[in-house]
C-alpha positions as CSV (number, residue, x, y, z in Angstrom):
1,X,-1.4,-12.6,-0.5
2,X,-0.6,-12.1,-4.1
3,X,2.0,-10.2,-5.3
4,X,1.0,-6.3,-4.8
5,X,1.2,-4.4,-8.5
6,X,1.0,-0.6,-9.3
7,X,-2.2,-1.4,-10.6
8,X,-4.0,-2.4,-7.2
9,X,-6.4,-0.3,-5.5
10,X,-4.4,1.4,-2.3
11,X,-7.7,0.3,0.2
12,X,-7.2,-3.1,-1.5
13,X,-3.8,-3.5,-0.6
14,X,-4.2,-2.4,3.0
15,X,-7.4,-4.1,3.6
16,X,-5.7,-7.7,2.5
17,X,-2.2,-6.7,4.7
18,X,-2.8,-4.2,7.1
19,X,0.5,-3.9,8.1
20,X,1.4,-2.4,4.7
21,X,-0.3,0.9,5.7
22,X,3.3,1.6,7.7
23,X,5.3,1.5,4.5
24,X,2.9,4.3,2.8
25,X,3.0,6.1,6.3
26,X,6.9,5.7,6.4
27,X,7.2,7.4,2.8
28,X,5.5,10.2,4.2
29,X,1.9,9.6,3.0
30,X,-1.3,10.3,4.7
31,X,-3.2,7.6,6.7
32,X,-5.3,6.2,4.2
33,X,-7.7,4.2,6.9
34,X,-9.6,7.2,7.9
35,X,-11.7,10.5,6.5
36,X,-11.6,11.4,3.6
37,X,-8.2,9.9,2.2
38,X,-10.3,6.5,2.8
39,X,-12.5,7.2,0.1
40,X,-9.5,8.3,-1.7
41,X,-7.7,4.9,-1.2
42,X,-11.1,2.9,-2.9
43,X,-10.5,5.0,-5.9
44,X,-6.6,5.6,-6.2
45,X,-4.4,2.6,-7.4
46,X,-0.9,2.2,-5.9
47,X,0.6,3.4,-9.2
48,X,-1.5,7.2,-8.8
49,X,-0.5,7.3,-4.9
50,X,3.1,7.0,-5.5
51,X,2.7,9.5,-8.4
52,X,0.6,11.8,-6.2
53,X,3.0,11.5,-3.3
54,X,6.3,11.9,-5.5
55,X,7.7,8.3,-4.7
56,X,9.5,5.9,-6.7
57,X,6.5,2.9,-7.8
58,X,9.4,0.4,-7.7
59,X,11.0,0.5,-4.4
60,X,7.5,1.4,-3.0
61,X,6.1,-1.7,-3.9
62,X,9.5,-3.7,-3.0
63,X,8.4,-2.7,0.7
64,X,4.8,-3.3,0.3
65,X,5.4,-7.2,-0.6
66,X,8.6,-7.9,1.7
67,X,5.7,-6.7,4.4
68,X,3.0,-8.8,3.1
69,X,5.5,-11.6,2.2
70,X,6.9,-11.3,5.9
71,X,3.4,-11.6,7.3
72,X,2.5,-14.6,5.1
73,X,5.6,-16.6,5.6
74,X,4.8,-16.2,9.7
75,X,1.2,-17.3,8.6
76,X,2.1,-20.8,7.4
């Protein structure tokens, strides 16, 4: 997976590394795969969730790519 950016649609991001909708759950956000925080996920880039949610972008998206990276390294 490429490297995840603040700019990258939250549903994007889960939908190509499902396993990164722990770290958002772990910082205390909503689950994003269901109702109507789905629909918000399409629309809200990772940048606007971590605003929304009061978390740091940085170490938020440190988690988000040791996840994907973890998952693609055991995909090779």
């Amino acid at each position: 997976m490429e490297r995840i950016t603040g700019e990258m649609k939250v549903a994007e991001v889960i939908r190509n590394c499902p396993a990164t909708v722990e770290v958002f759950l772990a910082r205390g956000c909503p689950d994003m795969r269901r109702g109507f925080f789905n629909l918000m996920a399409r629309l809200m880039s990772v940048r606007s969730a971590a605003r929304m949610h009061k978390l740091e972008l940085p170490p938020l998206l440190e988690d988000l790519n040791r996840v994907a990276n973890s998952l693609t390294r055991r995909e090779q």
